[in-house]
N, C-alpha and C positions, 0 to 999 in steps of 0.2 A: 515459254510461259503458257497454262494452260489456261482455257475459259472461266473456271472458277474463281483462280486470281485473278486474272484482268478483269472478269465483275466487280470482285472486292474491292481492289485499287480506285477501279471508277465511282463504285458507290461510296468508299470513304473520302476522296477530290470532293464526289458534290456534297457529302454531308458536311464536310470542311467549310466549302464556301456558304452554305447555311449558317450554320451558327459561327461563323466569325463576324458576324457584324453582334451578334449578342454575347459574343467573349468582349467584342471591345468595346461594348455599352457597359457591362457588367462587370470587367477587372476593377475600374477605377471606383466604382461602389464599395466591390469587396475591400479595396487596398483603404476606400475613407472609412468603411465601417471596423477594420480593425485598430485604425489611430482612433478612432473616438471612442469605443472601450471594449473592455476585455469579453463582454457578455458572446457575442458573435461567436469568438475562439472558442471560448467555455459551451455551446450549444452545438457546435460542430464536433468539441470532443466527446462530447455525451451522446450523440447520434454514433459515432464510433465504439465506446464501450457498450451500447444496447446491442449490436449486431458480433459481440464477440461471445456470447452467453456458448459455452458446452457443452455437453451431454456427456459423461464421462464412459470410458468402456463398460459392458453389463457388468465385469466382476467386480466393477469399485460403486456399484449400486447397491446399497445394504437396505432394504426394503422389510427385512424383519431386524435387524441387531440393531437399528440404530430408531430413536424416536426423535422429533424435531418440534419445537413450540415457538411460533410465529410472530415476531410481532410487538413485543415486548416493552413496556413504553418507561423507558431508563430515565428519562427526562420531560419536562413540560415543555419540552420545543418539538413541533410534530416531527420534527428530522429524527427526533433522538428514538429511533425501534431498536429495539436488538433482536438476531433468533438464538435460540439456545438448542444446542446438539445435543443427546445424551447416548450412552447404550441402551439400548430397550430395557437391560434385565443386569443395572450394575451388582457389583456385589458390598458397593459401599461408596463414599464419596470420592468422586475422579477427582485429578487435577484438572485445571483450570487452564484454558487458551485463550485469549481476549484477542482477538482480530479487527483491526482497521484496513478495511478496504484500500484501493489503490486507485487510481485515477485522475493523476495529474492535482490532485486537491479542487478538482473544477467537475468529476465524472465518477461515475461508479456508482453501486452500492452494495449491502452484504448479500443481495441476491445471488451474484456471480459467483458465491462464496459457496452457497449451497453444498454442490457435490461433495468437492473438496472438504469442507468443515466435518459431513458424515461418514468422508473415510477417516480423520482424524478421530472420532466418536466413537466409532464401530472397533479401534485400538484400544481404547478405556478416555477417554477424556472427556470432558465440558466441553465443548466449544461456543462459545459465543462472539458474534458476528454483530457489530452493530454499524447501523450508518450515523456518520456524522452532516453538519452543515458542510455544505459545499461552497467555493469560492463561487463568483464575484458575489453572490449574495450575503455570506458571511466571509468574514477574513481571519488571518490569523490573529490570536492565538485560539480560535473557538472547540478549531479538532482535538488540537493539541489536550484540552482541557475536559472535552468530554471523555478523552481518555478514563481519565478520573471520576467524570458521573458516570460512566459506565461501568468499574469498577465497583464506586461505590455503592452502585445501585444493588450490586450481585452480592457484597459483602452484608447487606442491611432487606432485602427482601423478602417478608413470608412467603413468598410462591413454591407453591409444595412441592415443585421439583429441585428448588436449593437445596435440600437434604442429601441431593446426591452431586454437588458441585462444591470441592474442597476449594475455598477461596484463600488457604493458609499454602496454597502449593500452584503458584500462578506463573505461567509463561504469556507474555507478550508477542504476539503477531503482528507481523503485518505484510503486505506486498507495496511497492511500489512506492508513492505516495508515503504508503498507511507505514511501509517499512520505515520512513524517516520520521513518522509522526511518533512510532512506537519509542525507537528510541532513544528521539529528541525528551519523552515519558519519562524515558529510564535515565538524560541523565537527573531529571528535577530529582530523581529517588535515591542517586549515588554520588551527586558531587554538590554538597552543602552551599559552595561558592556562587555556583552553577545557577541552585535556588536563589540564594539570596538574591543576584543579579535579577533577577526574574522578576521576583516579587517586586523590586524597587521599579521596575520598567514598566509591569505590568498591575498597577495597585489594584485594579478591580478583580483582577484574578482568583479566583475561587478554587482554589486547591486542596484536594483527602490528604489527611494524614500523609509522612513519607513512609510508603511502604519499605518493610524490613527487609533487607538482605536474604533473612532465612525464607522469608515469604515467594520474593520473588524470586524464582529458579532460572532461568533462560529466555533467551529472546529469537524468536525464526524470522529472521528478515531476507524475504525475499526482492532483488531484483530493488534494492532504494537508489534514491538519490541523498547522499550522504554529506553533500556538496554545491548546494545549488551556485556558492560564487564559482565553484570551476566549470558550472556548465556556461556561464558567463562569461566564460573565458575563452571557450572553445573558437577555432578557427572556422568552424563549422556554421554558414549563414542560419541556415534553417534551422538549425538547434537554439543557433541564439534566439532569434526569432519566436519558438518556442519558450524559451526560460521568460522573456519581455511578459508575452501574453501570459505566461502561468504565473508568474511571481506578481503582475499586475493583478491580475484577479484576486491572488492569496492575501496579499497584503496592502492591497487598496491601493498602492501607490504607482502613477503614471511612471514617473522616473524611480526606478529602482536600483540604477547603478552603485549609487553610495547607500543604500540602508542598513543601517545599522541591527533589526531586524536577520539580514544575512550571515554575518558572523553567528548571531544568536541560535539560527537551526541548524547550523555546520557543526555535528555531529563529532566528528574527531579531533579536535583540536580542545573539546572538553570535559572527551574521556577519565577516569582514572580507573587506578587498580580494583576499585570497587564496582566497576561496571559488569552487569550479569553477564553469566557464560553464553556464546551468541551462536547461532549457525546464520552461517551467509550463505545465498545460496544468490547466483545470476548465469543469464548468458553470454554473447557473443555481439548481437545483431537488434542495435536499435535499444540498447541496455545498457545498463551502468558499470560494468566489469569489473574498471580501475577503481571505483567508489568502494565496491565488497573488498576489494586486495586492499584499497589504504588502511581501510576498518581492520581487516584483519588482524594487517601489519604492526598498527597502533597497536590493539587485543593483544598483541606478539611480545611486544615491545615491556608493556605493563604486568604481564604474566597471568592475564586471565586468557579463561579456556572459551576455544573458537574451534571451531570446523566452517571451514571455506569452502565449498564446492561452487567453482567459479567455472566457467565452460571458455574462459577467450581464449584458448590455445587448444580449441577444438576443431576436427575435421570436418565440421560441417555446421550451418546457420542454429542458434540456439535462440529464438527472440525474446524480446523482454515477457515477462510474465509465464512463461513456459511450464513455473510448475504447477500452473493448474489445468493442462493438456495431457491430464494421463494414459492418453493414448501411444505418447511417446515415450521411447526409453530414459530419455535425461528426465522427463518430470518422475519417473516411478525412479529413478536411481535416487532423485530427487528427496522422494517421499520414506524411501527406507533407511537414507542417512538422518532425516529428519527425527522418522521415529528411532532411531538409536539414540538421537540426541535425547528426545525425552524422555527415554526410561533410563538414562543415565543420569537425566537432573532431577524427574519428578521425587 
């Protein structure tokens, strides 16, 4: 062994015996701050989505074809901004992308969206990005619902650049998170039942019109959790671990096992054949794989139209959120199945 490593070795022993007395002053803080509430979990995830912001490669930088408006206030809740994408120089009204962030429903916002949103724009579309409340401060059903003020805000707005955003030819986005919130959305819009249950659960609920079928074209969900009781079910300590603290945040409730709540945002099981034509899109590694394949499968089964680009039978790590790393090949393989999908629905 040479000099270099037997330095390392010895400086990592002494820096060992340094902080072990303040790892075991400080586990059992950590371990009581997370049974006493979800807040802690929620600001460590949010310290993780700040540090993952990208720079996309220069060719997916459109710096004259695409313009961008800031800021946009959808709501009188200071959470509710939206940005709006456009092309610089359309040649008439785009369709319409309405995007919900992703992050765990406790992290994120449409910043991280940026890049990605202005390659979508820079193709002919609207994109609008809005942030919603975030959990433990708000719970469900609040994302769910701004859905809809953010819709309708875009359907009912003078701002002079609505003239070039077609709100009669609309796809639903989302990642992550925002992917189960979308089209938890779409089914209040396609299964009458679905609503009604809703309404009677949730009286205060403030709901826009059910958008029409012709209206709403497709749904991009990337990378969802379509199933939050199966992550609850996982063998997997740390995942579980995970669902406790997200689902505590979401929905305000300590004990979460039995909530009824959960059946409610589990996505497939209250599908029907009216549900919009979807692209799924996940990876491999630290994602939800089997969630896109059930969705699909169901989609299969009912006879509406799906494209699955699912990566778990890939040669190599694909982690969750991937397709907004366009530096890699699976996000631009990503991005060109994407756009087929919407010149095929717009």
């Amino acid at each position: 062994m040479n000099n270099k490593k037997t330095s390392k070795i010895k400086l990592l022993k002494v820096l060992g015996k340094l902080l072990l007395p303040f790892i075991v002053l400080f586990f059992p803080i950590l371990v009581i701050a997370f049974l006493i509430s979800p807040k802690f979990f929620s600001r460590l995830v949010r310290l993780v989505f700040e540090r993952q912001f990208k720079i996309p490669p220069k060719e997916f930088i459109y710096t004259d074809s695409v313009k961008s408006i800031s800021n946009l206030q959808y709501g009188a809740d200071t959470t509710e901004l939206m940005d709006l994408h456009l092309p610089s120089n359309p040649k008439g009204p785009c369709p319409l992308i309405l995007w919900a962030h992703g992050g765990a429903y406790v992290a994120g916002d449409k910043n991280y969206l940026l890049f990605f949103a202005r390659v979508l724009a820079h193709y002919g579309y609207a994109v609008a990005t809005f942030d919603y409340s975030l959990a433990p401060e708000a719970h469900y059903p609040v994302p769910l619902l701004q859905v809809g003020k953010a819709y309708t805000f875009l359907t009912s707005s003078n701002y002079e650049n609505m003239k070039f955003v077609d709100t009669t030819k609309l796809f639903l986005a989302g990642d992550s998170a925002g992917a189960q919130i979308v089209a938890q959305f779409a089914l209040l819009q396609t299964n009458q039942q679905y609503l009604s249950d809703f309404k009677k659960i949730h009286t205060e609920a403030v709901l826009p019109p059910v958008i029409s079928l012709d209206v709403l074209r497709g749904l991009l969900l990337y990378c969802g959790p379509f199933s939050l009781k199966e992550i609850q079910t996982s063998p997997k300590k740390s995942l579980k671990f995970l669902f406790w603290q997200t689902a505590w945040a979401y929905f305000g409730k300590r004990r979460v096992s039995r909530l009824d709540a959960l059946d409610e945002v589990d996505i497939v099981p209250h599908i029907t054949a009216d549900f919009p034509p979807s692209f799924i899109a996940d990876g491999n590694t630290f994602t939800f794989p089997k969630h896109g394949r059930d969705l699909a499968a169901a989609l299969d089964r009912l006879g509406v139209a799906n494209i699955a680009l699912i990566f778990d039978d890939y040669e190599k790590k694909v982690y969750h959120e991937f397709e907004l790393d366009l530096a890699t090949r699976e996000a631009r393989q990503a991005l060109l199945t994407a756009l087929a999908f919407l010149k095929k629905y717009r």
